[in-house]
C-alpha positions as CSV (number, residue, x, y, z in Angstrom):
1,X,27.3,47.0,43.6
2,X,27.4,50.5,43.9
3,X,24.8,51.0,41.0
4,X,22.2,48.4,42.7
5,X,22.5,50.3,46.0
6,X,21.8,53.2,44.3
7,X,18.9,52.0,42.1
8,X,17.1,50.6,45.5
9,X,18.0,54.3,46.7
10,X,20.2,53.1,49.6
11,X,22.0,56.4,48.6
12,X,24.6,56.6,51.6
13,X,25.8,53.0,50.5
14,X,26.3,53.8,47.3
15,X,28.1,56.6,48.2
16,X,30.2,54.6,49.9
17,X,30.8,52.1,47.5
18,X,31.3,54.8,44.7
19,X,33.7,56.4,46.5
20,X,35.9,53.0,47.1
21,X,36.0,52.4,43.3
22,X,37.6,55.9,42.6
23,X,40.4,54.9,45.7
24,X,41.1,51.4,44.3
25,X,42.1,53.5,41.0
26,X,42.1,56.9,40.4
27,X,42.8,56.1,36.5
28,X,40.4,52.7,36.4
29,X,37.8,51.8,33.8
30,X,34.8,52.8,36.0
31,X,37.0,55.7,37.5
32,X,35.1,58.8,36.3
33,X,31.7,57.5,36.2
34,X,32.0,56.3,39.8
35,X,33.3,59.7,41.0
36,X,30.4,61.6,39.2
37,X,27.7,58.8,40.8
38,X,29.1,59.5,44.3
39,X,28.1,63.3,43.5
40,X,24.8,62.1,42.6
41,X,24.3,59.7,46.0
42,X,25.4,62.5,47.9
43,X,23.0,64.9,46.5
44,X,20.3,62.6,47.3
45,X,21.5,62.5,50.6
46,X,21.8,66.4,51.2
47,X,18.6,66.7,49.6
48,X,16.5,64.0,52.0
49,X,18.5,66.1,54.9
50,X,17.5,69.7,53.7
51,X,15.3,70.7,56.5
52,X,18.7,70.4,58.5
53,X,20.3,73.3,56.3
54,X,21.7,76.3,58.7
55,X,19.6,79.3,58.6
56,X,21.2,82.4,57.2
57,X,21.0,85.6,59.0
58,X,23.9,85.2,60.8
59,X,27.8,85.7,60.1
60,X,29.3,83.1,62.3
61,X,31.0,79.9,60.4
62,X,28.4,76.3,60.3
63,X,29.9,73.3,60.3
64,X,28.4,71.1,57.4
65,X,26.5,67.7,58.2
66,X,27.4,64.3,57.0
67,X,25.4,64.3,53.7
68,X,26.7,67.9,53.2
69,X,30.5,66.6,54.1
70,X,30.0,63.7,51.7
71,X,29.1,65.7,48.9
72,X,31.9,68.2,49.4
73,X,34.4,65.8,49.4
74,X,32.9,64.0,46.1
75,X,32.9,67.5,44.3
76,X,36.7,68.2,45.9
77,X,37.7,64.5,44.6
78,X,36.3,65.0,40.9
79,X,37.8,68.4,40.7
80,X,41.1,67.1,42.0
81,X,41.2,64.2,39.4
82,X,39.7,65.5,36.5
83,X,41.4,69.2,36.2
84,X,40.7,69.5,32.7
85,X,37.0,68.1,32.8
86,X,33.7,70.1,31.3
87,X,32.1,69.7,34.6
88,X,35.4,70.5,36.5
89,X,34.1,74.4,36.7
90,X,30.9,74.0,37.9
91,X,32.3,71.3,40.4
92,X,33.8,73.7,42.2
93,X,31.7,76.3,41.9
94,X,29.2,73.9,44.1
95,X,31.6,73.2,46.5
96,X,32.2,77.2,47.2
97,X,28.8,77.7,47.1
98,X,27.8,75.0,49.6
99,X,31.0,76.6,52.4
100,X,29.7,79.8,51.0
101,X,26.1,78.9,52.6
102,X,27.6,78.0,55.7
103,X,29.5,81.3,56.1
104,X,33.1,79.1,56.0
105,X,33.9,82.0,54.0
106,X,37.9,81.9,53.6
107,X,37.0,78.2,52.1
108,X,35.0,79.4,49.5
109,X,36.6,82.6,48.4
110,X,39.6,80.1,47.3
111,X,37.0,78.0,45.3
112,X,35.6,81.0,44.0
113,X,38.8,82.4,43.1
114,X,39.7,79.0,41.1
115,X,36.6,79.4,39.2
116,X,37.2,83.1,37.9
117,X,41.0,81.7,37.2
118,X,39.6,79.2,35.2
119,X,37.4,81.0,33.1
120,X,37.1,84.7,34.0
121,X,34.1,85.6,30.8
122,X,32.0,82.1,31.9
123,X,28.6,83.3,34.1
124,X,30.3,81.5,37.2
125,X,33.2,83.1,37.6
126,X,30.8,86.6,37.7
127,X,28.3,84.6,39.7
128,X,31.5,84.2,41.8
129,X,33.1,87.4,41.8
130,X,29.7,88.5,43.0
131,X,29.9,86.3,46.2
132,X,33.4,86.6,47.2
133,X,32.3,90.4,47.6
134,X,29.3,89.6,49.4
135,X,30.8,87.5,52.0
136,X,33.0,90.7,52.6
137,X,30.1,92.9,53.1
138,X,28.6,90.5,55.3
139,X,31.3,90.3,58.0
140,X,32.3,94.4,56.9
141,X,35.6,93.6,55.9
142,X,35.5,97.2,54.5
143,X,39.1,97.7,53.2
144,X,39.6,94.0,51.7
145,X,36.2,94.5,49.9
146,X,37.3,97.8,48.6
147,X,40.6,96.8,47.4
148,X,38.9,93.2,46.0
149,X,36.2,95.0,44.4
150,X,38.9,97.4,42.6
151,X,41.1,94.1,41.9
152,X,37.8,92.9,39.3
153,X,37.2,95.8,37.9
154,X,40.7,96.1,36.5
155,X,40.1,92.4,35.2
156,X,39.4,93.4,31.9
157,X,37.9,89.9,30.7
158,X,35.9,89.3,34.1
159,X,32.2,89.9,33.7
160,X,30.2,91.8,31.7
161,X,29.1,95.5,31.7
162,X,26.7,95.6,33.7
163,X,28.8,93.5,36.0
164,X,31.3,95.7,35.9
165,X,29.1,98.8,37.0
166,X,27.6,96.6,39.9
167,X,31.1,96.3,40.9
168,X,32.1,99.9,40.3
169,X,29.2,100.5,42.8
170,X,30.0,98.3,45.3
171,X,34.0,99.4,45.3
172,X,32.2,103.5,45.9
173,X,30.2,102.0,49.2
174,X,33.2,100.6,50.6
175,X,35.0,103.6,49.9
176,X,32.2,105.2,51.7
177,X,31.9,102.9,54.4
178,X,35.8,103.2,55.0
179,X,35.5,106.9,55.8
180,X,32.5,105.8,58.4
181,X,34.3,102.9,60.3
182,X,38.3,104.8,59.8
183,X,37.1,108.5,60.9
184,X,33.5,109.4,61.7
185,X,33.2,106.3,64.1
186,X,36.3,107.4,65.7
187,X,35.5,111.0,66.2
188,X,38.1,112.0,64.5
189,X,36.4,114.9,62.6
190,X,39.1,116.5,60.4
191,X,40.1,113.0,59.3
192,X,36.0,112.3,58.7
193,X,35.6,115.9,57.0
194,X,39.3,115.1,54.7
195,X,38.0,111.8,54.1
196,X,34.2,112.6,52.9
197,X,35.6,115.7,51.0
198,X,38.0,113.3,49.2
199,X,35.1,110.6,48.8
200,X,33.3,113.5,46.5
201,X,36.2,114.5,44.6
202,X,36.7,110.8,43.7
203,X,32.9,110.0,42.5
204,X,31.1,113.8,42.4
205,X,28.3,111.4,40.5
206,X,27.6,109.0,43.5
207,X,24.1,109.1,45.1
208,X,26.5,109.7,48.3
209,X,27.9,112.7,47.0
210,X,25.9,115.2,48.6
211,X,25.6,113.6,52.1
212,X,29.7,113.4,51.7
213,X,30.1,116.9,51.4
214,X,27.1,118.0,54.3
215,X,29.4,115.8,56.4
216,X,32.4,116.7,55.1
217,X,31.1,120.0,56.0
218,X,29.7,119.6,59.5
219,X,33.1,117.7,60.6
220,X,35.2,121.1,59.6
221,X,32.9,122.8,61.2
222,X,33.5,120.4,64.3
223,X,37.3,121.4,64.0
224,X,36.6,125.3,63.9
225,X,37.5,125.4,59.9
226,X,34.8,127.6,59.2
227,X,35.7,128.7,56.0
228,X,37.1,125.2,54.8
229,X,32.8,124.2,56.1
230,X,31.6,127.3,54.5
231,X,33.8,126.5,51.1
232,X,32.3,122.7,51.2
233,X,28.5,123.9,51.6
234,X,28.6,126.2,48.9
């Protein structure tokens, strides 16, 4: 029945009766096939609803429509029974991706997180490496993203080179960023001038480098440590 509803493209039916063939018997004949078609019905669904979608340019969590609901829960059942499944990975990296676009971003760092688990070298689990950091940056959770972005690098078998160096990148901002938010922000201008001063010693190479140490500089200067400033500016 489900197949005819979804061949006349009565796609929320189908879902429906898709998803009752998988709860009569998580281990039936028609089991798998029924819990892959109700991804399919639902991604009709979301995809006749897309003008809906939230807008991005905000931070603040979006709860997800029906059609967007439906399809979450059809990617969180397959997942669920069908661990050791090909399409298991990229299952769940869709249903991280879809919370990720609706900034639920605790939701779909734990996805995320099972994907790089499950297959650290695969192009997902750098694809979601990459967003996990990006939701930090988004809502400036500074110290997390630093400490996160340290945690992959050290994963020797996650990502590629130039992944790697993207990450080594964003770990310096944060580091940079920390000083900002921890010390300059505060006015607390030995701790800013200890903290940029340190921030150089650590990457002398970064593209920040230089504006470290004119701060670092200006901030002993603040504090009446003229020859600490003079010391830094030569």
């Amino acid at each position: 029945y489900g197949e005819l509803l979804y061949k006349l493209e009565d796609f929320d039916a189908a879902y429906a009766e898709f998803m009752t063939v998988v709860s009569i018997d998580e281990a039936g004949q028609h089991t798998e096939h029924c819990a892959e078609s109700a991804i399919h019905a639902a991604n009709e669904l979301v995809e006749a609803d897309s003008g809906s979608s939230p807008a991005r340019g905000t931070t603040e969590s979006v709860e997800l429509n029906d059609p967007e609901q439906k399809l979450l829960a059809a990617l969180d059942q397959f997942a669920r029974i069908y661990p050791d499944h090909a399409d298991t990975k990229v299952s769940i990296y869709r249903s991280a991706y879809l919370l990720y676009e609706h900034n639920q971003f605790r939701e779909s760092s734990e996805r995320f997180r099972t994907v790089i688990r499950m297959d650290p070298s695969s192009s997902q689990a750098e694809q979601a490496a990459h967003l996990i950091l990006d939701s930090l940056g988004l809502i400036e959770d500074w110290q997390t993203l630093q400490t996160v972005a340290q945690d992959f690098i050290s994963q020797e078998d996650l990502g590629s080179r130039r992944f790697k160096r993207e990450i080594a990148e964003v770990y310096e901002n944060a580091s940079f960023k920390l000083v900002q938010v921890n010390f300059e922000e505060q006015e607390n201008w030995l701790g800013a001038a200890d903290g940029f001063w340190a921030f150089y010693q650590q990457f002398p190479e970064s593209e920040n480098a230089a504006r470290a140490l004119k701060n670092s500089a200006v901030y002993y200067g603040k504090e009446g440590q003229r020859e600490r400033a003079m010391a830094t500016r030569r």
